[in-house]
C-alpha positions as CSV (number, residue, x, y, z in Angstrom):
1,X,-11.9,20.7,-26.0
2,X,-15.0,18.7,-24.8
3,X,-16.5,19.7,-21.5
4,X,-15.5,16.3,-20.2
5,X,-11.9,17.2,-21.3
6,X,-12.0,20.4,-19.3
7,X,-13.9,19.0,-16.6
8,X,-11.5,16.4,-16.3
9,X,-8.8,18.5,-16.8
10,X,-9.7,20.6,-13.5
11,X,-10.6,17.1,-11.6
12,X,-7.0,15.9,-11.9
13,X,-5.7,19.6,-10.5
14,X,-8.2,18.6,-7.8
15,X,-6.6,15.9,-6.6
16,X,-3.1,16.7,-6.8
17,X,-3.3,19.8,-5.2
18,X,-6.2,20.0,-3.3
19,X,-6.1,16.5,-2.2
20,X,-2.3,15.9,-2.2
21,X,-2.9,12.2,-4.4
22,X,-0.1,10.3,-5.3
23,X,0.5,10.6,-9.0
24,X,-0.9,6.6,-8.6
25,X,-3.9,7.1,-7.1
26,X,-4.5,10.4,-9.3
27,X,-4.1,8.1,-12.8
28,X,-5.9,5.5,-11.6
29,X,-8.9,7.6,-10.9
30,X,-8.5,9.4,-14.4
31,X,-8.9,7.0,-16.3
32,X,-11.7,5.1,-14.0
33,X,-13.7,9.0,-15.2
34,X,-12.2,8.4,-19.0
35,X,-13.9,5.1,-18.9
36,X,-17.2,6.9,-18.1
37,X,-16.7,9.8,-20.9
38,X,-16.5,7.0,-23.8
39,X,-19.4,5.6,-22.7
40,X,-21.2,9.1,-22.0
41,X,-19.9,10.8,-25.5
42,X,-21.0,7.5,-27.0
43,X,-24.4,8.7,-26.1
44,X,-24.2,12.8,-26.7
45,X,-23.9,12.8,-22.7
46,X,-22.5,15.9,-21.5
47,X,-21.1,15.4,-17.3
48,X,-23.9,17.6,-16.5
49,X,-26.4,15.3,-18.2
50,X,-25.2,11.9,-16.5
51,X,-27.7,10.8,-14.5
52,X,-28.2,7.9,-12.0
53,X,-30.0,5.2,-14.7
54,X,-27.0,5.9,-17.4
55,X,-24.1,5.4,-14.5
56,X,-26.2,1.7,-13.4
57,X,-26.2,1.3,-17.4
58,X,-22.9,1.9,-17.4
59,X,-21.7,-0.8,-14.7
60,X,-23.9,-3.3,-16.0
61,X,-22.0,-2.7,-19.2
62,X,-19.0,-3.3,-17.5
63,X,-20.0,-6.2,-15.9
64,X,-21.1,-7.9,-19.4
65,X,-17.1,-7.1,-20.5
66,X,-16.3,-9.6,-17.7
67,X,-15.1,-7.0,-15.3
68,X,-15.0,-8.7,-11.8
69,X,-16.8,-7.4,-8.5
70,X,-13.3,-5.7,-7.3
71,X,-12.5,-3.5,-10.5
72,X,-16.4,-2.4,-10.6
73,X,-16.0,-0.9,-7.2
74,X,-13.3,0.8,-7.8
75,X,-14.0,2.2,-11.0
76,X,-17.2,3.4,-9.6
77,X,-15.1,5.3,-6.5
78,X,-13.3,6.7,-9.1
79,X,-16.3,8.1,-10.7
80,X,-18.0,9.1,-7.5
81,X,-15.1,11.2,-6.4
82,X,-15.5,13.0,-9.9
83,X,-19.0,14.0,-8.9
84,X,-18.3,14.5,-5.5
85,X,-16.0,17.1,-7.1
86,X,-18.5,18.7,-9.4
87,X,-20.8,18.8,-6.7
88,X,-18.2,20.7,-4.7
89,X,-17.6,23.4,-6.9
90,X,-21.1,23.6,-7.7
91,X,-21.1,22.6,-11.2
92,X,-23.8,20.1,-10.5
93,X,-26.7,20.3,-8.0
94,X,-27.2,17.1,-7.4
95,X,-24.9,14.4,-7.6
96,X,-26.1,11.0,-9.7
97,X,-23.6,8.9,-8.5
98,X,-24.7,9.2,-4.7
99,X,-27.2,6.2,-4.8
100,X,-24.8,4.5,-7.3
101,X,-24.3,1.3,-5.3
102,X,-20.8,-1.1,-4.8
103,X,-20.9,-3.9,-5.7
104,X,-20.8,-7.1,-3.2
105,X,-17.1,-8.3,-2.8
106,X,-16.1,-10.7,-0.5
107,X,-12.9,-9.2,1.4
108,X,-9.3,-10.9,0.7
109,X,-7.3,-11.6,3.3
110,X,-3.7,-10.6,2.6
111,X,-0.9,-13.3,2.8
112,X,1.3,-13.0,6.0
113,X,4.3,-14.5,6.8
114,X,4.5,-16.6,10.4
115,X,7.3,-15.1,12.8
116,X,9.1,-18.8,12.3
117,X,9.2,-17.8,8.3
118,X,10.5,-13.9,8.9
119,X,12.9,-15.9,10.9
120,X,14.5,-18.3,8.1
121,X,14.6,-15.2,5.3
122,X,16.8,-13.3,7.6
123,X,18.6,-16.2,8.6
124,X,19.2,-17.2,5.1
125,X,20.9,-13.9,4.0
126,X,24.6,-14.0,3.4
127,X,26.3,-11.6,5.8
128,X,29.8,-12.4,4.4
129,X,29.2,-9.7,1.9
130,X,28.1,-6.0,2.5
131,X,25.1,-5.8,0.5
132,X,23.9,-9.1,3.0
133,X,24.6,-6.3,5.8
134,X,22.0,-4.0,3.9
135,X,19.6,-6.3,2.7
136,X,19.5,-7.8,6.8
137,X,18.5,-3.8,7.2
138,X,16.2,-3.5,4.6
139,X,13.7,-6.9,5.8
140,X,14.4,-5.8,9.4
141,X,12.7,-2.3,8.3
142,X,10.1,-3.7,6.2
143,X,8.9,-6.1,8.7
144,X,9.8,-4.2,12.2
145,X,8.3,-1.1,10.8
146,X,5.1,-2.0,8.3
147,X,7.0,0.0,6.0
148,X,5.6,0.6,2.3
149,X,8.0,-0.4,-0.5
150,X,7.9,3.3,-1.5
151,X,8.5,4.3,1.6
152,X,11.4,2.3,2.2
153,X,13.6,3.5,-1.2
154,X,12.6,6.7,-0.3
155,X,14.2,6.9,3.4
156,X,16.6,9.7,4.0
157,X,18.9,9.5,6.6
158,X,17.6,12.8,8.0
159,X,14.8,10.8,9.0
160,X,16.0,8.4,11.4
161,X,16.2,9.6,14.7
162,X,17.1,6.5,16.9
163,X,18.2,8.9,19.7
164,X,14.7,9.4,20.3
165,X,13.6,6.0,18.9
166,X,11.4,6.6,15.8
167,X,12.0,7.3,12.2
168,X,10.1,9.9,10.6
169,X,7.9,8.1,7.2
170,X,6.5,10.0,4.3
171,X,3.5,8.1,2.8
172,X,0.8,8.1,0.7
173,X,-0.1,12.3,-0.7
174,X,3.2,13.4,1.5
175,X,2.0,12.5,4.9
176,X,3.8,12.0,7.6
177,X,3.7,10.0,10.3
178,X,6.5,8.9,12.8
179,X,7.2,5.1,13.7
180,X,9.0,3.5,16.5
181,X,12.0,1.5,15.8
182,X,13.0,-1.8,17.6
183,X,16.7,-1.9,18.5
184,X,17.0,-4.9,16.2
185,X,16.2,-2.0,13.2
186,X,18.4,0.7,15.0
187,X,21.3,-2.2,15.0
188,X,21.0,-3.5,11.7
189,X,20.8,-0.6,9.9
190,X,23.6,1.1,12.4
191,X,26.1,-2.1,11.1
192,X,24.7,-1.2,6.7
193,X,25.7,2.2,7.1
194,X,29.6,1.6,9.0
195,X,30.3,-1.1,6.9
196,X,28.9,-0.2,3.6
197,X,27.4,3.1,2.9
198,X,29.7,4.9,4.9
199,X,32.5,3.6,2.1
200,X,30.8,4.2,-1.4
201,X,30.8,6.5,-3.6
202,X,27.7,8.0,-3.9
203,X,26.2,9.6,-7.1
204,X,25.2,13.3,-6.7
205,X,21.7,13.8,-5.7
206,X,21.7,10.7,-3.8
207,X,23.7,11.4,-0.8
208,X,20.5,11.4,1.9
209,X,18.8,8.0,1.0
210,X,19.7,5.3,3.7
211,X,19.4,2.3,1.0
212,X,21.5,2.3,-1.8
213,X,22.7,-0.3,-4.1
214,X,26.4,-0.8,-5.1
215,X,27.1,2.1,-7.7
216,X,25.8,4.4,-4.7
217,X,22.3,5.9,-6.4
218,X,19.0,4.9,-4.3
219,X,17.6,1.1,-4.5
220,X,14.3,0.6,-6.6
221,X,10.9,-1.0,-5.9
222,X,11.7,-3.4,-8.7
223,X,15.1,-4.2,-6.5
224,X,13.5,-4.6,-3.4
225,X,11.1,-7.1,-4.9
226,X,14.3,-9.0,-6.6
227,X,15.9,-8.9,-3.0
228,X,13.1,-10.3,-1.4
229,X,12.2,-12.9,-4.0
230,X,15.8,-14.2,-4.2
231,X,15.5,-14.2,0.0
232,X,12.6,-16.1,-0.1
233,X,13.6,-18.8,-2.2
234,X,16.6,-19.7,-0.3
235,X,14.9,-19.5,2.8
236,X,12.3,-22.3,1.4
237,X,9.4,-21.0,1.9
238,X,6.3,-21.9,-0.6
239,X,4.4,-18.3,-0.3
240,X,3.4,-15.6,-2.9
241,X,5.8,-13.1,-0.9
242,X,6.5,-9.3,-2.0
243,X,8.3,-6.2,0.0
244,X,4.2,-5.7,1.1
245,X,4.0,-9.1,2.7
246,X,6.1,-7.8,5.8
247,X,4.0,-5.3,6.0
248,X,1.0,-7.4,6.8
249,X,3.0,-9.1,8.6
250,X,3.9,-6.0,11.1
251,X,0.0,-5.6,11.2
252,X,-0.9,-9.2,11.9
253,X,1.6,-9.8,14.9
254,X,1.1,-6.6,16.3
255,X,-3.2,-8.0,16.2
256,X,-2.7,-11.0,17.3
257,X,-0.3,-9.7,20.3
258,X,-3.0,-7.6,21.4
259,X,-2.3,-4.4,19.9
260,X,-4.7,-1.3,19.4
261,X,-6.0,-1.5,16.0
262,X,-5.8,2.7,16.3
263,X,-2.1,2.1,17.1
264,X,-1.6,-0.5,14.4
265,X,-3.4,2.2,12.1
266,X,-1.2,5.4,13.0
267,X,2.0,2.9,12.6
268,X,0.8,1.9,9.2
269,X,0.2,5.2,7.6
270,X,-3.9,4.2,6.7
271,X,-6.3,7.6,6.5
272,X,-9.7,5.4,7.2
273,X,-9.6,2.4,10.4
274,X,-11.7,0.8,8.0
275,X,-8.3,-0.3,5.8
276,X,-7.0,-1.4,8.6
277,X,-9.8,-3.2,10.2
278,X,-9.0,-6.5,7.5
279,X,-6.8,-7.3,9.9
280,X,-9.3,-8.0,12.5
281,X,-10.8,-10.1,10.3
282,X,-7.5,-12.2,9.2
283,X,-7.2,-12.2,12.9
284,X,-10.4,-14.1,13.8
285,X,-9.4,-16.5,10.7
286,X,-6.5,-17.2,12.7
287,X,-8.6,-17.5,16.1
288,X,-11.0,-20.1,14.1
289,X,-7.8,-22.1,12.7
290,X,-6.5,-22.3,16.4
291,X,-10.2,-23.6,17.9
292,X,-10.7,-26.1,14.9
293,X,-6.9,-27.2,15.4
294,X,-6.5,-27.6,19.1
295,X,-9.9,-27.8,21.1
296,X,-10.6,-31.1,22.4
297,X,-14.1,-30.9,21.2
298,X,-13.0,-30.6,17.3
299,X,-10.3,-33.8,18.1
300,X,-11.0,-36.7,15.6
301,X,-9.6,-39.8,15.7
Protein backbone atom coordinates (compact mmCIF):
# COMPACT_ATOMS: atom_id res chain seq x y z
CA UNK A 1 0.00 0.00 0.00
CA UNK A 2 1.22 3.56 -0.91
CA UNK A 3 1.45 6.07 1.82
CA UNK A 4 -1.24 8.01 0.10
CA UNK A 5 -3.36 4.81 0.22
CA UNK A 6 -2.79 4.53 4.01
CA UNK A 7 -3.01 8.09 4.59
CA UNK A 8 -6.18 8.20 2.86
CA UNK A 9 -7.27 5.23 4.33
CA UNK A 10 -7.11 6.76 7.99
CA UNK A 11 -8.55 10.34 6.48
CA UNK A 12 -11.83 8.61 5.47
CA UNK A 13 -12.04 6.91 9.31
CA UNK A 14 -11.57 10.57 10.19
CA UNK A 15 -14.41 11.73 8.89
CA UNK A 16 -16.84 9.23 9.47
CA UNK A 17 -16.19 8.80 12.96
CA UNK A 18 -14.48 11.59 14.14
CA UNK A 19 -16.45 14.04 12.18
CA UNK A 20 -19.72 12.10 11.88
CA UNK A 21 -19.81 12.95 7.66
CA UNK A 22 -22.51 11.64 5.70
CA UNK A 23 -21.26 8.78 3.60
CA UNK A 24 -21.89 11.91 0.71
CA UNK A 25 -19.83 14.33 1.91
CA UNK A 26 -17.22 11.63 3.04
CA UNK A 27 -16.91 10.31 -0.97
CA UNK A 28 -16.97 13.47 -2.22
CA UNK A 29 -13.98 14.57 -0.32
CA UNK A 30 -12.15 11.20 -1.17
CA UNK A 31 -11.95 11.46 -4.26
CA UNK A 32 -11.42 15.42 -4.31
CA UNK A 33 -7.66 13.86 -2.21
CA UNK A 34 -7.61 10.88 -5.02
CA UNK A 35 -7.58 13.60 -7.55
CA UNK A 36 -4.44 15.09 -5.78
CA UNK A 37 -2.55 11.52 -5.33
CA UNK A 38 -2.55 11.02 -9.36
CA UNK A 39 -1.26 14.08 -9.85
CA UNK A 40 1.33 13.83 -6.76
CA UNK A 41 2.40 9.89 -7.64
CA UNK A 42 2.62 11.26 -11.15
CA UNK A 43 5.48 13.28 -9.83
CA UNK A 44 7.21 10.73 -7.09
CA UNK A 45 5.27 13.11 -4.51
CA UNK A 46 4.86 11.50 -1.24
CA UNK A 47 1.77 13.60 1.06
CA UNK A 48 4.58 14.61 3.13
CA UNK A 49 6.36 16.14 0.17
CA UNK A 50 3.35 18.26 -1.26
CA UNK A 51 4.14 21.54 -0.90
CA UNK A 52 2.24 24.92 -1.57
CA UNK A 53 3.84 25.55 -5.45
CA UNK A 54 2.81 21.81 -6.51
CA UNK A 55 -0.96 22.20 -4.96
CA UNK A 56 -1.20 25.93 -7.15
CA UNK A 57 0.29 23.59 -10.03
CA UNK A 58 -2.15 21.35 -9.39
CA UNK A 59 -5.31 23.74 -9.69
CA UNK A 60 -3.95 25.53 -12.52
CA UNK A 61 -3.90 22.04 -14.03
CA UNK A 62 -7.32 21.72 -13.33
CA UNK A 63 -8.30 24.75 -14.56
CA UNK A 64 -6.58 23.96 -18.16
CA UNK A 65 -9.04 20.55 -18.06
CA UNK A 66 -11.91 23.17 -18.13
CA UNK A 67 -12.85 22.71 -14.55
CA UNK A 68 -15.20 25.75 -13.66
CA UNK A 69 -14.55 28.23 -10.56
CA UNK A 70 -17.23 26.07 -8.42
CA UNK A 71 -15.63 22.53 -8.75
CA UNK A 72 -12.01 24.08 -8.13
CA UNK A 73 -13.19 25.32 -4.72
CA UNK A 74 -14.45 22.51 -3.79
CA UNK A 75 -11.96 20.19 -4.77
CA UNK A 76 -9.47 22.34 -3.05
CA UNK A 77 -11.75 22.21 0.47
CA UNK A 78 -11.59 18.70 0.00
CA UNK A 79 -7.86 18.77 -0.09
CA UNK A 80 -7.42 21.25 2.60
CA UNK A 81 -9.39 19.19 5.08
CA UNK A 82 -6.93 16.27 4.21
CA UNK A 83 -4.07 18.47 5.41
CA UNK A 84 -5.91 20.00 7.99
CA UNK A 85 -6.08 16.34 9.14
CA UNK A 86 -2.43 15.47 8.74
CA UNK A 87 -1.63 18.51 10.50
CA UNK A 88 -3.85 17.34 13.30
CA UNK A 89 -2.34 14.15 14.00
CA UNK A 90 0.88 15.65 13.54
CA UNK A 91 2.04 13.89 10.46
CA UNK A 92 2.89 17.17 8.95
CA UNK A 93 4.26 20.33 10.59
CA UNK A 94 3.16 22.61 8.48
CA UNK A 95 0.29 22.52 6.42
CA UNK A 96 0.83 23.56 2.41
CA UNK A 97 -2.48 23.94 1.61
CA UNK A 98 -3.12 26.93 4.21
CA UNK A 99 -2.27 29.78 1.74
CA UNK A 100 -3.84 27.68 -1.02
CA UNK A 101 -6.39 30.22 -2.20
CA UNK A 102 -10.37 29.79 -3.61
CA UNK A 103 -11.02 30.70 -6.33
CA UNK A 104 -13.44 33.77 -7.11
CA UNK A 105 -17.04 32.51 -7.67
CA UNK A 106 -19.81 34.58 -7.99
CA UNK A 107 -22.66 33.24 -5.53
CA UNK A 108 -25.94 31.58 -7.11
CA UNK A 109 -28.95 32.42 -5.88
CA UNK A 110 -31.15 29.39 -5.50
CA UNK A 111 -34.63 29.21 -7.27
CA UNK A 112 -37.64 29.79 -4.92
CA UNK A 113 -41.02 29.43 -5.43
CA UNK A 114 -43.57 32.60 -4.73
CA UNK A 115 -46.28 31.82 -1.91
CA UNK A 116 -48.99 32.24 -5.04
CA UNK A 117 -46.94 29.21 -6.84
CA UNK A 118 -46.73 26.89 -3.35
CA UNK A 119 -50.28 27.71 -3.53
CA UNK A 120 -51.40 26.21 -7.17
CA UNK A 121 -49.05 22.85 -6.54
CA UNK A 122 -51.04 22.03 -3.49
CA UNK A 123 -54.14 23.06 -5.05
CA UNK A 124 -53.53 21.05 -8.01
CA UNK A 125 -53.06 17.67 -6.08
CA UNK A 126 -55.88 15.18 -6.45
CA UNK A 127 -57.36 14.53 -2.96
CA UNK A 128 -59.93 12.03 -4.29
CA UNK A 129 -57.33 9.41 -3.93
CA UNK A 130 -55.22 8.48 -0.70
CA UNK A 131 -51.80 8.91 -1.95
CA UNK A 132 -53.20 12.87 -2.97
CA UNK A 133 -53.88 12.91 1.05
CA UNK A 134 -50.06 11.92 1.46
CA UNK A 135 -48.46 13.75 -1.13
CA UNK A 136 -50.73 17.23 0.27
CA UNK A 137 -48.48 16.03 3.57
CA UNK A 138 -45.42 15.53 2.06
CA UNK A 139 -45.25 19.53 0.13
CA UNK A 140 -46.89 20.87 3.29
CA UNK A 141 -43.66 19.36 5.22
CA UNK A 142 -41.25 20.18 2.77
CA UNK A 143 -42.28 23.74 2.42
CA UNK A 144 -43.73 24.50 6.13
CA UNK A 145 -40.69 22.83 7.59
CA UNK A 146 -37.39 23.57 5.20
CA UNK A 147 -37.16 20.00 5.29
CA UNK A 148 -34.16 18.15 3.33
CA UNK A 149 -35.43 15.48 0.86
CA UNK A 150 -33.44 13.02 3.06
CA UNK A 151 -34.80 14.08 5.82
CA UNK A 152 -38.25 13.84 4.82
CA UNK A 153 -38.09 9.77 3.61
CA UNK A 154 -36.36 9.35 6.64
CA UNK A 155 -39.13 10.69 9.21
CA UNK A 156 -40.24 8.31 11.87
CA UNK A 157 -43.29 8.67 13.47
CA UNK A 158 -41.56 8.67 16.83
CA UNK A 159 -40.47 11.93 15.78
CA UNK A 160 -43.46 14.05 15.54
CA UNK A 161 -44.54 15.45 18.58
CA UNK A 162 -47.44 17.81 17.69
CA UNK A 163 -48.56 17.85 21.31
CA UNK A 164 -45.77 19.95 22.00
CA UNK A 165 -45.65 21.43 18.40
CA UNK A 166 -42.26 20.39 16.81
CA UNK A 167 -41.00 17.41 15.06
CA UNK A 168 -37.69 16.12 15.98
CA UNK A 169 -35.19 16.13 12.28
CA UNK A 170 -32.04 14.19 11.88
CA UNK A 171 -29.73 15.90 9.38
CA UNK A 172 -26.61 16.13 7.88
CA UNK A 173 -23.70 13.63 10.15
CA UNK A 174 -26.81 12.55 12.52
CA UNK A 175 -27.67 15.88 14.03
CA UNK A 176 -30.44 16.79 15.41
CA UNK A 177 -32.30 19.66 15.58
CA UNK A 178 -36.10 20.22 16.46
CA UNK A 179 -38.58 22.27 14.17
CA UNK A 180 -41.85 23.85 14.79
CA UNK A 181 -44.78 22.64 12.90
CA UNK A 182 -47.66 24.91 11.58
CA UNK A 183 -51.14 23.34 12.25
CA UNK A 184 -51.56 23.14 8.48
CA UNK A 185 -48.48 20.36 8.73
CA UNK A 186 -49.99 18.81 12.08
CA UNK A 187 -53.49 18.62 9.92
CA UNK A 188 -52.30 17.30 6.80
CA UNK A 189 -50.32 14.79 7.84
CA UNK A 190 -52.92 13.93 10.93
CA UNK A 191 -55.69 13.23 7.72
CA UNK A 192 -52.32 10.80 5.59
CA UNK A 193 -51.96 8.83 8.42
CA UNK A 194 -56.14 7.99 9.37
CA UNK A 195 -56.93 7.59 5.98
CA UNK A 196 -54.05 5.86 4.43
CA UNK A 197 -51.18 4.68 6.47
CA UNK A 198 -53.18 3.71 9.21
CA UNK A 199 -54.84 0.88 6.62
CA UNK A 200 -51.76 -0.67 4.70
CA UNK A 201 -49.82 -3.20 5.07
CA UNK A 202 -46.59 -2.34 5.93
CA UNK A 203 -43.34 -4.36 5.02
CA UNK A 204 -41.32 -5.43 8.08
CA UNK A 205 -38.64 -3.01 9.00
CA UNK A 206 -40.67 -0.19 7.84
CA UNK A 207 -43.39 0.22 10.39
CA UNK A 208 -41.81 3.78 11.96
CA UNK A 209 -41.43 5.93 8.67
CA UNK A 210 -44.40 8.55 8.37
CA UNK A 211 -44.23 8.50 4.34
CA UNK A 212 -44.73 5.49 2.63
CA UNK A 213 -45.74 4.62 -0.81
CA UNK A 214 -48.50 2.06 -1.64
CA UNK A 215 -46.89 -1.48 -1.08
CA UNK A 216 -46.17 -0.03 2.58
CA UNK A 217 -42.04 0.24 2.49
CA UNK A 218 -40.60 4.03 2.97
CA UNK A 219 -40.84 6.59 -0.12
CA UNK A 220 -37.49 7.38 -1.99
CA UNK A 221 -35.70 10.63 -2.95
CA UNK A 222 -36.06 9.58 -6.53
CA UNK A 223 -40.07 9.44 -5.66
CA UNK A 224 -40.24 12.54 -3.99
CA UNK A 225 -38.65 14.19 -6.96
CA UNK A 226 -41.29 12.28 -9.35
CA UNK A 227 -44.09 13.55 -6.93
CA UNK A 228 -43.01 16.90 -7.09
CA UNK A 229 -42.24 17.06 -10.82
CA UNK A 230 -45.59 15.56 -11.73
CA UNK A 231 -47.17 18.36 -9.17
CA UNK A 232 -45.48 21.00 -10.71
CA UNK A 233 -46.43 20.38 -14.12
CA UNK A 234 -50.07 20.30 -13.51
CA UNK A 235 -49.94 23.23 -11.44
CA UNK A 236 -48.32 25.26 -14.59
CA UNK A 237 -45.67 26.56 -13.38
CA UNK A 238 -42.46 27.20 -15.74
CA UNK A 239 -39.58 26.73 -12.94
CA UNK A 240 -36.58 24.26 -12.52
CA UNK A 241 -38.43 22.85 -9.18
CA UNK A 242 -37.03 19.85 -6.96
CA UNK A 243 -38.09 18.56 -3.27
CA UNK A 244 -35.11 21.39 -2.34
CA UNK A 245 -36.95 24.20 -3.96
CA UNK A 246 -39.43 24.28 -0.87
CA UNK A 247 -36.78 24.44 1.14
CA UNK A 248 -35.49 27.72 -0.10
CA UNK A 249 -38.58 28.53 -0.21
CA UNK A 250 -39.20 28.06 3.81
CA UNK A 251 -35.84 30.24 4.10
CA UNK A 252 -36.88 33.05 1.69
CA UNK A 253 -40.38 33.80 3.27
CA UNK A 254 -39.34 33.27 6.57
CA UNK A 255 -36.35 36.48 5.31
CA UNK A 256 -38.43 38.39 3.73
CA UNK A 257 -41.14 38.25 6.65
CA UNK A 258 -38.57 39.50 8.93
CA UNK A 259 -37.19 36.55 10.41
CA UNK A 260 -33.80 36.04 12.45
CA UNK A 261 -31.42 34.68 10.06
CA UNK A 262 -29.99 32.67 13.41
CA UNK A 263 -33.61 31.37 13.61
CA UNK A 264 -33.91 30.58 9.93
CA UNK A 265 -30.38 28.79 10.46
CA UNK A 266 -31.25 26.48 13.57
CA UNK A 267 -34.71 25.66 11.52
CA UNK A 268 -32.67 24.72 8.52
CA UNK A 269 -30.22 22.34 10.06
CA UNK A 270 -26.87 24.66 8.57
CA UNK A 271 -23.52 24.25 10.93
CA UNK A 272 -21.93 27.78 9.53
CA UNK A 273 -24.52 31.23 9.31
CA UNK A 274 -22.46 31.70 6.42
CA UNK A 275 -24.67 28.89 4.34
CA UNK A 276 -27.44 30.49 5.33
CA UNK A 277 -26.52 34.04 4.84
CA UNK A 278 -27.36 33.51 0.62
CA UNK A 279 -30.50 34.17 1.65
CA UNK A 280 -29.84 37.62 2.64
CA UNK A 281 -28.48 38.16 -0.41
CA UNK A 282 -31.55 36.58 -2.57
CA UNK A 283 -33.40 38.81 -0.24
CA UNK A 284 -31.87 42.22 -1.24
CA UNK A 285 -32.30 40.84 -5.09
CA UNK A 286 -35.85 40.76 -4.22
CA UNK A 287 -35.66 44.33 -2.35
CA UNK A 288 -33.90 45.76 -5.69
CA UNK A 289 -36.69 43.99 -8.03
CA UNK A 290 -39.36 45.70 -5.70
CA UNK A 291 -37.56 49.46 -5.95
CA UNK A 292 -36.89 49.06 -9.75
CA UNK A 293 -40.62 47.82 -10.11
CA UNK A 294 -42.65 50.09 -8.04
CA UNK A 295 -40.81 53.45 -7.07
CA UNK A 296 -42.14 56.35 -8.78
CA UNK A 297 -38.69 57.56 -9.56
CA UNK A 298 -37.85 54.25 -11.79
CA UNK A 299 -41.59 54.83 -13.58
CA UNK A 300 -41.11 55.11 -17.41
CA UNK A 301 -43.49 55.91 -19.67
Amino acid sequence: MSSWNRYIKDFVSYLKIERGLAQNSVSAYTNDVIKLQNYAEAQDLAPMDVQLHHLQQFILDLFDLGLSARSQARIISGIKQFFSYLTLEEDLKVDPSELLELPKIGRKLPEFLSIEEIDRIINSIDLSSNEGHRNKAIIETLYSCGLRVSELVNLRLEELFFNEGFIRVIGKGNKQRLVPVSPSVEKEIGIYIENFRRHMNIKPGHESFVFLNRRGAQLTRVMIFTIVKQLVEKAGIHKTVSPHTFRHSFATHLLEGGANLRAIQEMLGHESITTTEVYTHLDQSYIKEAIISFHPRNNRD
